[in-house]
C-alpha positions in Angstrom: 0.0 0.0 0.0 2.9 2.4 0.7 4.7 1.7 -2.5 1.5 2.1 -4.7 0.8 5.6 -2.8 4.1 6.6 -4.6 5.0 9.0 -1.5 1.8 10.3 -1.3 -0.6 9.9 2.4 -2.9 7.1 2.5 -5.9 7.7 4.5 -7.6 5.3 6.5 -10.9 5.5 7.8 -12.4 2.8 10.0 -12.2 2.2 14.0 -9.8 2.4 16.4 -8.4 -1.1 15.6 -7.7 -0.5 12.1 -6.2 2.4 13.2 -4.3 0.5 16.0 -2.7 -1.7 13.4 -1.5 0.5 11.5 0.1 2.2 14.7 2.1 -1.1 15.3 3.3 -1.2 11.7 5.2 1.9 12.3 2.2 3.5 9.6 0.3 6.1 11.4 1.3 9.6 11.5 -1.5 11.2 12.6 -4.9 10.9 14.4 -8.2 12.8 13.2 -11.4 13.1 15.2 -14.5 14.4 14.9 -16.2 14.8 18.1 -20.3 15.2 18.2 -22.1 16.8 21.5 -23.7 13.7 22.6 -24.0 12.5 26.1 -23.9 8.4 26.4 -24.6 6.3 29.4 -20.9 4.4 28.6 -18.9 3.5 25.6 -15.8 2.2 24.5 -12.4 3.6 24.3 -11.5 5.2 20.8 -8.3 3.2 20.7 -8.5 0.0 22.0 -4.3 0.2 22.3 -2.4 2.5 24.1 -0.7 5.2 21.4 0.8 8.2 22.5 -0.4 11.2 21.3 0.5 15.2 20.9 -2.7 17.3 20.2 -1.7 19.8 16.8 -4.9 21.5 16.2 -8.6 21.9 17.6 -11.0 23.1 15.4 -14.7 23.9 15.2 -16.8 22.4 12.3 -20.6 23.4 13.3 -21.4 21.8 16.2 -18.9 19.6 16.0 -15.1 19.9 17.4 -12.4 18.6 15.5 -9.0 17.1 16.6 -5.9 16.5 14.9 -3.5 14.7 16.6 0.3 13.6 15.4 1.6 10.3 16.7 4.7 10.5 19.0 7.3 8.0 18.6 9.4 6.1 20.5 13.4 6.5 20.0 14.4 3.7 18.3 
């Protein structure tokens, strides 16, 4: 998938396992969510891993927020 985006970003959209796996491969750069006002009586966690994260920018889109977030590596 990398070679065939020709140096290009690939965006991914599915859950936070998807997302998750690509985090382990070493292929996630960055983190976007949407967040709607809604109040829940419980949920899930959005990742279902632990990746560490440094907020970049926090946006408004209606009534909606949005988040981007860049992933923060590990020294090799």
């Amino acid at each position: 998938m990398v070679s065939a985006a020709g140096g290009q970003n690939i965006w991914i959209v599915g859950g936070g396992d998807l997302a998750g796996q690509f985090a382990d491969a070493g292929l996630l750069d960055e983190v976007i969510v949407m967040i709607a006002p809604v109040t829940l009586g419980g949920g899930a966690p959005l990742l279902p891993r632990r990746i560490e994260l440094c907020l970049d920018e926090l946006g408004r889109n209606g009534d909606f927020a949005c988040a981007r977030f860049s992933v923060v590596r590990s020294p090799a």
